[in-house]
C-alpha positions in Angstrom: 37.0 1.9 -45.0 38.1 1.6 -41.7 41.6 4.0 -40.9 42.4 1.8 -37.6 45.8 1.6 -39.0 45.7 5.7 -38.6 44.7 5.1 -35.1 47.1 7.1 -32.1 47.3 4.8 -28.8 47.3 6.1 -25.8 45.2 9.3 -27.3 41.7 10.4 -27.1 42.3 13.0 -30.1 43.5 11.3 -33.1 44.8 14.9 -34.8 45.8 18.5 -34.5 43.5 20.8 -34.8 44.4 24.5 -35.5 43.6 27.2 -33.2 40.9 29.3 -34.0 42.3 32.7 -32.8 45.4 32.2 -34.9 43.5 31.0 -37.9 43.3 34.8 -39.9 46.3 36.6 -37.9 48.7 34.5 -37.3 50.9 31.9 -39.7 52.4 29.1 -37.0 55.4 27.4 -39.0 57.8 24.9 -37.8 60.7 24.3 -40.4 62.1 21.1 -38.6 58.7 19.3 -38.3 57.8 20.8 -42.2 61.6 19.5 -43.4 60.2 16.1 -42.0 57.4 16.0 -43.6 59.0 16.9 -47.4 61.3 13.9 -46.7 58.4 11.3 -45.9 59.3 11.5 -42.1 56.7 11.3 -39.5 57.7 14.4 -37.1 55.6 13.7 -34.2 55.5 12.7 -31.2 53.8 11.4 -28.6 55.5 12.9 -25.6 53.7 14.8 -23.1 54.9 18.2 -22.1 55.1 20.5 -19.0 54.9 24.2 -19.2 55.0 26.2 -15.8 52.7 29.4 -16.2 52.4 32.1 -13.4 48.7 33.3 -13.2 47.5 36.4 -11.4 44.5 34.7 -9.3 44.0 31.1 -9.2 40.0 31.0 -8.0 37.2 31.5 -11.1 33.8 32.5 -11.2 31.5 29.8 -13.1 29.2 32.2 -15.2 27.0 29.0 -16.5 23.6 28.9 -14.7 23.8 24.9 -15.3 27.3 23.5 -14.4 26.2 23.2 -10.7 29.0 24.9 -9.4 29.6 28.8 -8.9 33.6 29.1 -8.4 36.4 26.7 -9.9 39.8 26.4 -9.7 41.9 24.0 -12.0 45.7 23.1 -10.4 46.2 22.1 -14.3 45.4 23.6 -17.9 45.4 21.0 -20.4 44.5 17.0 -19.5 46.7 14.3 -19.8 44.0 11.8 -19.5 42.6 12.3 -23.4 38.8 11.9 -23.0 38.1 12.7 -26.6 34.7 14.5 -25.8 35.6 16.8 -23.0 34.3 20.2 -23.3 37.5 22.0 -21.7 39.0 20.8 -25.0 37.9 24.4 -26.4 39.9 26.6 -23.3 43.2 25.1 -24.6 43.1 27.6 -27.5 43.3 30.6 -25.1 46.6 29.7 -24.4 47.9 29.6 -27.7 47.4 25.8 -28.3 44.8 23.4 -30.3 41.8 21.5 -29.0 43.1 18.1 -30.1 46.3 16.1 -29.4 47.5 20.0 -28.1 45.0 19.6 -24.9 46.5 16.3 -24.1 50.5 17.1 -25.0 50.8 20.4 -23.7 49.9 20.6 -19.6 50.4 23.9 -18.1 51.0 23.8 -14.3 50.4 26.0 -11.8 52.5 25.3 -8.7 51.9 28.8 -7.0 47.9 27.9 -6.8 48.2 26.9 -3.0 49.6 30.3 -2.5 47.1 32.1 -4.9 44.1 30.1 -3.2 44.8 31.2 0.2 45.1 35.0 -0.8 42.1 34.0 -2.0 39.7 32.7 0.4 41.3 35.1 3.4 40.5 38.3 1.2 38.9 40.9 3.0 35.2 40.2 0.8 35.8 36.9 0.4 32.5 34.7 2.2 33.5 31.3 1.6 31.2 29.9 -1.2 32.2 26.6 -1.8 35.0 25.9 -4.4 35.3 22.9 -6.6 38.6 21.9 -8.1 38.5 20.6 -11.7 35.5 22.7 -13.5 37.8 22.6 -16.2 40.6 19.8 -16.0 41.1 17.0 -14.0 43.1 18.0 -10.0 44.0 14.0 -10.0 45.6 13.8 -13.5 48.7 12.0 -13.9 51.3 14.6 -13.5 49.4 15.3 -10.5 51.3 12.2 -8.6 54.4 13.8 -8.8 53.7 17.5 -8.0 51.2 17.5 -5.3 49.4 20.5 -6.4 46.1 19.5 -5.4 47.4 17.8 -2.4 48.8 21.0 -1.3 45.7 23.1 -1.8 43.3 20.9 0.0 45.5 21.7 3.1 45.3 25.1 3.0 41.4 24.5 2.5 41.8 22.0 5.6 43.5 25.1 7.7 40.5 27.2 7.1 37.5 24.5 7.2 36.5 26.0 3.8 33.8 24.7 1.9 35.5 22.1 -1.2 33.9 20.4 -4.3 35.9 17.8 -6.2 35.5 16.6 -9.9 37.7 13.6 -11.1 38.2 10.6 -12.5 41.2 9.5 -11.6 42.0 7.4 -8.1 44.9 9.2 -7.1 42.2 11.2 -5.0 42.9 7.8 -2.4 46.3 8.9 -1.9 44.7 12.3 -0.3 41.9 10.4 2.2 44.0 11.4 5.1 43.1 15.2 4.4 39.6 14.5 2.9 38.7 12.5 5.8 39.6 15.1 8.2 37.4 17.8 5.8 34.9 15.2 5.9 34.5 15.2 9.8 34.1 19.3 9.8 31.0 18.5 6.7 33.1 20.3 4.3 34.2 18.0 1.1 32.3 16.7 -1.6 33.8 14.3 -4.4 32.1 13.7 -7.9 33.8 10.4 -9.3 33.5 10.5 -13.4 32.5 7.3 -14.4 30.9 6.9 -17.8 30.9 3.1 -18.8 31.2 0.1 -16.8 33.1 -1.6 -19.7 36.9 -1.1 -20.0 37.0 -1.3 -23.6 34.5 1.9 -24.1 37.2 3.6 -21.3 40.3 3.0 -23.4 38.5 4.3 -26.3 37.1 7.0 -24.7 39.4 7.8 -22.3 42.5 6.3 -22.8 44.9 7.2 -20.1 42.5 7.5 -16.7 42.5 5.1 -14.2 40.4 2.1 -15.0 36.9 1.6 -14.2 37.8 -0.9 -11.5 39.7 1.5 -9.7 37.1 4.8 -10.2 34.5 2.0 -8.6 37.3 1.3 -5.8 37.6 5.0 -5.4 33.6 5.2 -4.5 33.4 2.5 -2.2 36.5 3.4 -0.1 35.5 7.1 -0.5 31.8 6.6 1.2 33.2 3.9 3.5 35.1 6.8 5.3 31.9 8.8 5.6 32.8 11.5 2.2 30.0 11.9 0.6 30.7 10.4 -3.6 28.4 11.6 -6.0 28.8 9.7 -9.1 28.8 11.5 -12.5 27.6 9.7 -15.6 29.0 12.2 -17.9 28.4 12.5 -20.7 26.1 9.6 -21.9 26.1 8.9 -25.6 23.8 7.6 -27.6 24.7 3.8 -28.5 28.5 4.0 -27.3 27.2 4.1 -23.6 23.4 4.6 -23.0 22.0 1.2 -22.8 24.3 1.1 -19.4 22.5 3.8 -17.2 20.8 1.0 -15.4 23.9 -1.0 -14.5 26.0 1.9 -14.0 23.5 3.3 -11.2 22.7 0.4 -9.6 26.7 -0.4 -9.0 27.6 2.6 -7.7 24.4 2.8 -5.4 25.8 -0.7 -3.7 29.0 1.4 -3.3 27.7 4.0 -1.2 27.2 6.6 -4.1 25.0 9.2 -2.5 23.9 10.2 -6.2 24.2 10.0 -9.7 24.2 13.4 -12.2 24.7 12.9 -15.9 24.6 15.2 -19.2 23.9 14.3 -23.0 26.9 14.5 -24.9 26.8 17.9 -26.7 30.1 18.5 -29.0 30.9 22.4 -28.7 33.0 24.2 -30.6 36.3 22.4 -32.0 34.8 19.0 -30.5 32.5 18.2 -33.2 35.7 17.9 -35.5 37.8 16.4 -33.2 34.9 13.3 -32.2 33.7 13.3 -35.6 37.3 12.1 -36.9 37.7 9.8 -33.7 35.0 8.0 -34.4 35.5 7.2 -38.1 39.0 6.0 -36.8 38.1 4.1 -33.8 34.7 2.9 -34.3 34.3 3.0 -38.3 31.3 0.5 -38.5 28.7 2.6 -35.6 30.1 6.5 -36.6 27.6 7.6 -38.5 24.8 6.2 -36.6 26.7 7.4 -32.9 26.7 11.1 -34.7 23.6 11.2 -36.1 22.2 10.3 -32.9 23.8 12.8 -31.0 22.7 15.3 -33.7 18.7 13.7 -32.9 19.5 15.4 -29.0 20.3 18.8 -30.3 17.9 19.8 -32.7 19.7 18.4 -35.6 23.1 20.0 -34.6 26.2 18.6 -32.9 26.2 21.3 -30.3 23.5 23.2 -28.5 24.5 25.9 -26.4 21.3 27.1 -25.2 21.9 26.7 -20.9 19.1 25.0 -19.9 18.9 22.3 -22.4 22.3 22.1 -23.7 23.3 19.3 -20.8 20.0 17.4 -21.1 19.0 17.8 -25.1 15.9 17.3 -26.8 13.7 15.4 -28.8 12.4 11.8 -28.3 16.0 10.0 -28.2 16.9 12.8 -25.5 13.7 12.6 -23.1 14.2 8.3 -23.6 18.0 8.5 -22.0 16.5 11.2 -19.0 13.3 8.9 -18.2 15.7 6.2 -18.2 18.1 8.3 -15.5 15.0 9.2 -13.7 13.9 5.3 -13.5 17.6 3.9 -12.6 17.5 6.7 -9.6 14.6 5.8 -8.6 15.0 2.4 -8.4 18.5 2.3 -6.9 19.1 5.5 -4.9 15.3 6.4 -3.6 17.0 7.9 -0.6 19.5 10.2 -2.4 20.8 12.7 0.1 21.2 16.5 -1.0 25.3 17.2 -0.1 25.2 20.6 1.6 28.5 21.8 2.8 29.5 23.7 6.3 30.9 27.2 6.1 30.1 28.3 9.6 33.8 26.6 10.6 35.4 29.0 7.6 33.5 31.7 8.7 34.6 31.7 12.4 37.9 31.2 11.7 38.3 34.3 9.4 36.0 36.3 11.7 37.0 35.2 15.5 34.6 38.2 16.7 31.4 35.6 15.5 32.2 33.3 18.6 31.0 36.4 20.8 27.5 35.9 19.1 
């Protein structure tokens, strides 16, 4: 039986889900939302919220040998934008909140990052290995309009021509072309749009409050028109929500100037599988079982692999069919894909004036 009446617009997670660490220690009790519920009221809300946190360092090492990336830094904790399958999901139980409608309620901001990132990168040991903002959350979500986090760190990675990787799929990145064409001249920016369907009704469902698939494909082509190189990420693909449109998906973004394409298998790590697993009895009742079972056929007969090396890509016949297929659209539509190799030697000279000597 379908629970679409159950259903939570505007949200990717369609529940709370406790937090783990709190699970055996801790008893977390709200007497007004509990009086609510005795008297057949419904105590919540949809109303995102806006916590200011003060970390210690701002710049993180990426200890996964298969992420592509080796440092990140994340203006944001938490995502507004609700993509029910994101892996970051899990992170948002460090800070003492849940993995479902928690991660997209409950943003923490960090407004001293520009400050933090340019202690930073001008540290004495510090050698200017390329950073990429959003390993976790997304630099461009919407509070980001408003704030200018993001904005504000780009300069400061403008002043010192330092090497800069960005993950998002939002178009609020357009607003910042003035700075990222400027990085672009020196060779030190890289952009990964995130675009996983080409159909607006798998967005909403999937991700319900990012910019639309129109304006993601916008983003590309005005991107790669001002020479900054756009590679596109397909991720994650999942078996017959969004598969059969690898070949589409490529060859559109390759016509935009998309300089690649990278894409995972949808694997659904820790709190995930629970949070998916309801979504998709309430959103898509009539093809949950079959999606899940699929996605189970890529990972050995699990939900979740977490072995690196195979965890992005899976395994089995289902897995290697979606990878051939990647392989083939690539192939086809970008034969001339260019390796994006970033410029340090501008970073380097700036920190170290003495190099000009040499």
């Amino acid at each position: 039986m379908s629970d679409a009446k159950h259903v939570s617009r505007g949200r990717g997670a369609q529940k709370r889900i406790h937090n783990r660490f709190f699970e055996l220690s801790h008893e977390l009790r709200d007497d007004f939302l509990n009086y609510c519920e005795t008297e057949g009221e419904t105590p919540e809300t949809n109303k995102t919220n806006y916590l200011e946190v003060f970390p210690k360092t701002f710049v993180n090492k990426v200890e996964s040998p298969d992420v592509g990336m080796g440092y990140s830094a994340n203006p944001y904790q938490g995502c507004e934008h609700g993509c029910v399958y994101c892996y970051a999901r899990n992170s948002h139980e460090y800070w003492g909140y849940g993995a479902g409608l928690d991660f997209e309620r409950n943003i923490l901001i960090k407004k001293t990052a520009p400050e933090l990132l340019e202690k930073k990168i001008t540290s004495k040991n510090w050698q200017g290995e390329t950073i990429v903002f959003s390993g976790n959350t997304d630099c461009y979500q919407p509070i980001e309009r408003k704030l200018e986090i993001t904005r504000k760190c780009l300069a400061v990675m403008l002043k010192w021509q330092h090497p800069t990787g960005i993950i998002t799929k939002n178009s609020l990145i357009l607003r910042d072309l003035d700075i990222l064409s400027e990085m672009a001249k020196l060779n030190i920016i890289s952009v990964n749009i995130s675009i996983t369907s080409l159909s607006e009704k798998t967005r909403r469902l999937l991700e319900p409050r990012t910019a639309t698939i129109k304006q993601r494909l916008k983003a590309v082509e005005v991107l790669s028109a001002h020479g900054i190189p756009v590679r596109v990420m397909m991720a994650p693909i999942i078996p017959s929500l969004n598969s059969h449109e690898v070949l589409p998906l490529v060859k559109k973004v390759a016509e935009l100037g998309a300089q690649d394409v990278a894409h995972t298998i949808v694997r659904l790590n820790g709190q995930i599988a629970e949070i998916f697993t309801d979504w998709a009895h309430k959103t898509i009742p009539d093809r949950a079982e079959r999606i899940l079972h699929q996605i189970a056929e890529c990972h050995g007969g699990t939900l979740n692999d977490s072995k690196f090396g195979r965890r992005m890509r899976g395994e089995g016949v289902l897995a290697k069919q979606i990878n051939e297929t990647m392989a083939l659209a690539k192939k086809r539509y970008l034969p001339q894909q260019k390796n994006i190799s970033l410029d340090v030697s501008g970073y380097l000279q700036l920190k170290h004036p003495q190099m000009r000597l040499f």
